[in-house]
C-alpha positions as CSV (number, residue, x, y, z in Angstrom):
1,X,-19.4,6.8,3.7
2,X,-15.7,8.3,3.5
3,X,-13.4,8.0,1.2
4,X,-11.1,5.5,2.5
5,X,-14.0,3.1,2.9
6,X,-15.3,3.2,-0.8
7,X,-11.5,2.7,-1.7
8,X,-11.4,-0.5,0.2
9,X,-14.5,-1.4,-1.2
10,X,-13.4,-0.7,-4.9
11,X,-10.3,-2.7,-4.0
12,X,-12.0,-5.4,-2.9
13,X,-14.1,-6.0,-5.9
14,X,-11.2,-5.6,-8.2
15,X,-9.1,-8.0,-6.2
16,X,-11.8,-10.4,-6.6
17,X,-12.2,-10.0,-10.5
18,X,-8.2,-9.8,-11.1
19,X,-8.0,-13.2,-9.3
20,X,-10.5,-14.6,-11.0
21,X,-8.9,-13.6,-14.3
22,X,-5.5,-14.4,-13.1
23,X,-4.1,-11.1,-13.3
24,X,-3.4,-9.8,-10.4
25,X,0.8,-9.2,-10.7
26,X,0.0,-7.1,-14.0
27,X,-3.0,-4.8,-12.2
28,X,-0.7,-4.1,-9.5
29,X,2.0,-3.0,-11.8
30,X,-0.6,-1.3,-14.2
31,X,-2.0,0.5,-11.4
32,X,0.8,1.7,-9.3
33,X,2.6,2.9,-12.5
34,X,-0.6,4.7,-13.3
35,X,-1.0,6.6,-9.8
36,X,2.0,7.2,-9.4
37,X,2.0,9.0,-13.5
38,X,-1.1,10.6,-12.0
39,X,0.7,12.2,-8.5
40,X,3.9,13.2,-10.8
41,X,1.8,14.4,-13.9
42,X,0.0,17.5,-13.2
43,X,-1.4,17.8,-16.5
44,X,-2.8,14.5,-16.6
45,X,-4.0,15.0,-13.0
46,X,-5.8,17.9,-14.1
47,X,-7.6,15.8,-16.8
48,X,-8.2,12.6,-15.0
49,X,-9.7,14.3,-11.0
50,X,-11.2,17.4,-12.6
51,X,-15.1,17.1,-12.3
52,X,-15.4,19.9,-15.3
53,X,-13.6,17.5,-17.8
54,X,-16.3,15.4,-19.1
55,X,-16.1,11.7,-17.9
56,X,-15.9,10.1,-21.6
57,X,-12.2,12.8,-22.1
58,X,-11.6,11.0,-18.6
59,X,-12.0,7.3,-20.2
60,X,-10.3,8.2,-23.2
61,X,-6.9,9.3,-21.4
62,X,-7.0,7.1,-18.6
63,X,-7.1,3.7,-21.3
64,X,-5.0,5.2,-23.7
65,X,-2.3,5.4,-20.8
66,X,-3.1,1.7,-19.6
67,X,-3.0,0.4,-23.5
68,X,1.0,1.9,-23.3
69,X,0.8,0.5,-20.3
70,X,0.1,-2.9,-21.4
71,X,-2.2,-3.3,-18.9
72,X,-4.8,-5.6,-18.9
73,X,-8.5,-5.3,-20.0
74,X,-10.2,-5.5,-16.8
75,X,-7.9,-2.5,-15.6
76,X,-9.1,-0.3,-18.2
77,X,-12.7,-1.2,-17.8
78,X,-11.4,-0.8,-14.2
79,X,-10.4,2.9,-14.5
80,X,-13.6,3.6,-17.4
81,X,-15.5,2.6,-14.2
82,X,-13.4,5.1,-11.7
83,X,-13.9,7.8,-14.3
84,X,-17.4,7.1,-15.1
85,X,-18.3,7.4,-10.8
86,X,-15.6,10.3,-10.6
87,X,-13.5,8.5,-8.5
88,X,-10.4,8.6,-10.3
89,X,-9.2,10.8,-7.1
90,X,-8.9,7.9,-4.9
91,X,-6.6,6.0,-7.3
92,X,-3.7,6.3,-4.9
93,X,-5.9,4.6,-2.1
94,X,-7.3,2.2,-3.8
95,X,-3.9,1.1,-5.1
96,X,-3.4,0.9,-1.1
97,X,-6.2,-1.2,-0.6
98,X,-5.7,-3.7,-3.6
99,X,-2.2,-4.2,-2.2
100,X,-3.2,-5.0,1.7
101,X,-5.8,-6.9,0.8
102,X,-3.7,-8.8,-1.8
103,X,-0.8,-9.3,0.5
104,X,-3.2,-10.2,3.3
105,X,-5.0,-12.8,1.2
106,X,-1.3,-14.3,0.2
107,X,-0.3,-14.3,4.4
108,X,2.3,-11.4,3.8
109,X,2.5,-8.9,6.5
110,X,4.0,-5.2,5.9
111,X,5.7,-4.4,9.1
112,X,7.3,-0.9,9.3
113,X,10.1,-0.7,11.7
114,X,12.0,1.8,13.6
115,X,15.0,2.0,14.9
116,X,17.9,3.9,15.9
117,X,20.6,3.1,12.9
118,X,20.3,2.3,9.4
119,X,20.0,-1.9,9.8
120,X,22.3,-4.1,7.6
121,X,20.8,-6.6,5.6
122,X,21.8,-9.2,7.7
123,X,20.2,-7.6,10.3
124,X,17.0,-6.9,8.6
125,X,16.7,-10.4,7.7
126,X,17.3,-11.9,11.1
127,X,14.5,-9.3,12.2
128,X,12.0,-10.7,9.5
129,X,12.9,-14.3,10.8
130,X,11.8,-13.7,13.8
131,X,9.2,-11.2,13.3
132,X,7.5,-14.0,10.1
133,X,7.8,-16.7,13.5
134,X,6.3,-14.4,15.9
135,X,3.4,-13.3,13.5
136,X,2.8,-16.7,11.8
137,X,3.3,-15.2,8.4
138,X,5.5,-14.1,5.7
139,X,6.8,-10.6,6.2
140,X,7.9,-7.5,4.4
141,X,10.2,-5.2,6.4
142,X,9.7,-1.1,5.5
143,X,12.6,0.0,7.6
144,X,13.0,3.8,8.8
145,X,15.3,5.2,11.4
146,X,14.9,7.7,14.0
147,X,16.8,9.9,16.6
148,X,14.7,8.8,19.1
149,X,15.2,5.5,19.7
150,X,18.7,5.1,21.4
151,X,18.8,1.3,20.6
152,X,16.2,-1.7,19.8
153,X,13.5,-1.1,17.5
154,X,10.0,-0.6,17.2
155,X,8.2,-3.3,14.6
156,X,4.3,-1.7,13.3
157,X,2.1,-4.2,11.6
158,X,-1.7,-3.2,11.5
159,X,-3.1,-2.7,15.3
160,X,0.3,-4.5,16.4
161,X,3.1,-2.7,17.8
162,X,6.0,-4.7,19.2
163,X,8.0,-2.0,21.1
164,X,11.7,-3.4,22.2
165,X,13.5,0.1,21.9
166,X,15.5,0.7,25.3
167,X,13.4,3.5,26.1
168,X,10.4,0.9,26.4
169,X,12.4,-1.3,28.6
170,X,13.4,1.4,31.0
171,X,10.4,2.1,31.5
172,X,8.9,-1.3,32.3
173,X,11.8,-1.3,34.3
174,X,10.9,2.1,36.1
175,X,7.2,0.3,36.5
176,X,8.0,-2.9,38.0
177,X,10.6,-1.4,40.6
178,X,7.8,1.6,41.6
């Protein structure tokens, strides 16, 4: 099994307990604030992904962070867990996970777009109109540019990809006239 698919399924199950205990906005914010201390932190990373450090030193950081944290219990136990399997490495994509999936169960869609020029926020909120009618679900726009496209933009959402840069066009265009 790779690592990506036991960090969906750690996800999963802690999605499922975090809703069950109503906490899911707090073990969000617990969790990205913890893997994002652990990517900046190279002392703690050193502690908390180091198979030599034993697994109860592991524990003992890892929930004295989340208690500052004021995170909630079922995170700690969460992490003890993580540490205990020596998993603590795939924090960052579980913390992935646990947000798809949450955002997925709540009918939010992350579409990443591209386009040519920095967008205004009038035009990245007529963009998530239409994109929230075309997908049948609430959206959240991650906007990038790039030199490439010369105008129009190109909208990225899962296995989706709604291309309506000119580039695109031309060649349809180039397509239907050979």
């Amino acid at each position: 099994m790779n690592e990506s698919t036991i960090a969906k399924r750690y996800a999963g199950g802690l999605l499922e307990a975090v809703v069950e205990h109503g906490v899911l906005p707090e073990t969000r914010e617990a969790l990205d604030v913890l893997s994002r201390v652990i990517t900046e932190n190279e002392e703690c990373r050193a502690v908390l992904v180091n198979p030599i450090v034993p697994r109860e030193k592991q524990k003992q950081v890892v929930i004295g962070l989340l208690q500052q944290l004021g995170a909630p219990t079922i995170v700690e136990r969460f992490a003890a867990l993580l540490c205990e399997k020596r998993r603590m490495n795939l924090l960052q994509e579980i913390v992935e996970a646990l947000n798809r999936l949450a955002d997925e169960a709540a009918g939010i869609a992350e579409v990443a777009v591209t386009s040519g020029h920095d967008l205004t926020e009038s035009e990245k909120e007529s963009l998530r109109a239409a994109l929230s009618r075309k997908l049948s679900c609430e959206v959240r726009l991650l906007t990038e540019t790039s030199p490439d496209i010369i105008g129009g933009i190109i909208a990225r959402t899962g296995t989706t990809v709604i291309d309506g840069s000119i580039k695109a066009k031309l060649r349809k265009m180039v397509e239907g006239i050979s």
